[in-house]
C-alpha positions as CSV (number, residue, x, y, z in Angstrom):
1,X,7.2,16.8,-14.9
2,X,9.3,18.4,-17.4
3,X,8.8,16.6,-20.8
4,X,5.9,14.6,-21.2
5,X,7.0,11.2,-20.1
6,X,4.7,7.7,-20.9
7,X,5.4,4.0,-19.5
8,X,5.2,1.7,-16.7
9,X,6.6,3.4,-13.5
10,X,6.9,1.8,-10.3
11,X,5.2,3.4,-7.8
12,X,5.8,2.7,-3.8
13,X,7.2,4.7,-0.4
14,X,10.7,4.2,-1.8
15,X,11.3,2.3,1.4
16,X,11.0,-1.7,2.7
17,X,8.5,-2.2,4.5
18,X,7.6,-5.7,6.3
19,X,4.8,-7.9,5.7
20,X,3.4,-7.6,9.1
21,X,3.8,-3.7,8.4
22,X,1.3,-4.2,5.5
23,X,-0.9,-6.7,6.9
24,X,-1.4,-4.5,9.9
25,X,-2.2,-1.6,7.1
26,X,-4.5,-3.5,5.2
27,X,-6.1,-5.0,8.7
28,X,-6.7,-1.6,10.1
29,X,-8.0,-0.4,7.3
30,X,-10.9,-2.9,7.5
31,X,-11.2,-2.8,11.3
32,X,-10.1,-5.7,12.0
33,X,-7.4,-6.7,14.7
34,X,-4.9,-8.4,13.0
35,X,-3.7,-12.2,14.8
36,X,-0.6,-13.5,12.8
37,X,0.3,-17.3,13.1
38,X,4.0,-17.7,11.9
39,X,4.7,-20.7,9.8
40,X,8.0,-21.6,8.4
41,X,8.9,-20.7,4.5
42,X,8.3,-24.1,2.9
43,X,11.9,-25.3,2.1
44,X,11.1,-26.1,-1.6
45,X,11.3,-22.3,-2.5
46,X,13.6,-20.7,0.2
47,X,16.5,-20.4,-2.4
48,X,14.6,-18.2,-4.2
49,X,11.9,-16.7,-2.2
50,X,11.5,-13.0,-2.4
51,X,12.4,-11.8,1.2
52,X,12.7,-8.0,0.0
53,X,10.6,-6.0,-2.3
54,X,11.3,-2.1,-2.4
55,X,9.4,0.5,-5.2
56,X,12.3,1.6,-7.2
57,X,11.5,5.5,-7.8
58,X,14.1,6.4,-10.2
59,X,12.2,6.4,-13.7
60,X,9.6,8.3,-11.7
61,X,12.2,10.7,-10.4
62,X,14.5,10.9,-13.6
63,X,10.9,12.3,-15.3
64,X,10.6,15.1,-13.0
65,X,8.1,14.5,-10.6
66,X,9.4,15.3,-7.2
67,X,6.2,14.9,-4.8
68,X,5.7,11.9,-3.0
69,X,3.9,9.1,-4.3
70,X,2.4,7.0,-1.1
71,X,3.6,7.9,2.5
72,X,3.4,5.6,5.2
73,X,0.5,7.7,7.2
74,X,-1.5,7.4,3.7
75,X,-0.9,3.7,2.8
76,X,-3.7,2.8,5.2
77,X,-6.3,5.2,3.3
78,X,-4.9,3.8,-0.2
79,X,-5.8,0.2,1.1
80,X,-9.3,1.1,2.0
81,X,-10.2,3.0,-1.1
82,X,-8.6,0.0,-3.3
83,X,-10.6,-2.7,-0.9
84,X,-13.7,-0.4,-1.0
85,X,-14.0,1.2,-4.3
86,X,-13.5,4.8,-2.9
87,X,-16.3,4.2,-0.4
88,X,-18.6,2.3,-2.0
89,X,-19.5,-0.7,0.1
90,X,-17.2,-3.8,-0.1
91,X,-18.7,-6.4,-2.3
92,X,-20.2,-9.4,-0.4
93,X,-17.7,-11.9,-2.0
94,X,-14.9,-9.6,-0.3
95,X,-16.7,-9.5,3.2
96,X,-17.0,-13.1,3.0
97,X,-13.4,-13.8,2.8
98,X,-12.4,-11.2,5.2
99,X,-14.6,-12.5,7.8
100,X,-13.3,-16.1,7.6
């Protein structure tokens, strides 16, 4: 970085990706095959669902750090080190839900 620089920065690929992208990531990073049943957005909040969420790098950037942050190829091994406590086994509570 240049200057030392402090706050909340967010953090992403820079780019959109889909929910089925990230539940295949976060599927595959628990090897498990990942079945998706489609339902319809309840009407009550379509007006002002969030359909598009994209990491806006430009605080991040405007400080001076020019590396990448996340890349699609490593968002699966971010997932499994945030789901398993960088390897330690997944707590029984979590296994529990995941094999429902």
């Amino acid at each position: 970085m240049n200057a030392p620089a402090s706050g909340l920065y967010n953090l992403g690929t820079g780019r959109a990706q889909t929910w089925l992208e990230l539940m295949g990531a976060l599927y595959s990073a628990v090897d498990r095959e990942l079945e998706v049943r489609w339902v319809d957005t309840p009407e009550e909040i379509r007006d002002t669902y969030q359909y598009f969420t994209q990491a806006d790098m430009t605080k991040l950037r405007d400080a001076g750090y020019t590396r990448a942050v996340l890349s699609r190829t490593g968002r699966g091994r971010g997932l499994r080190d945030t789901l398993f406590g960088h390897s330690r086994p997944v707590p029984l509570r979590c296994k529990e839900r995941l094999s429902r």
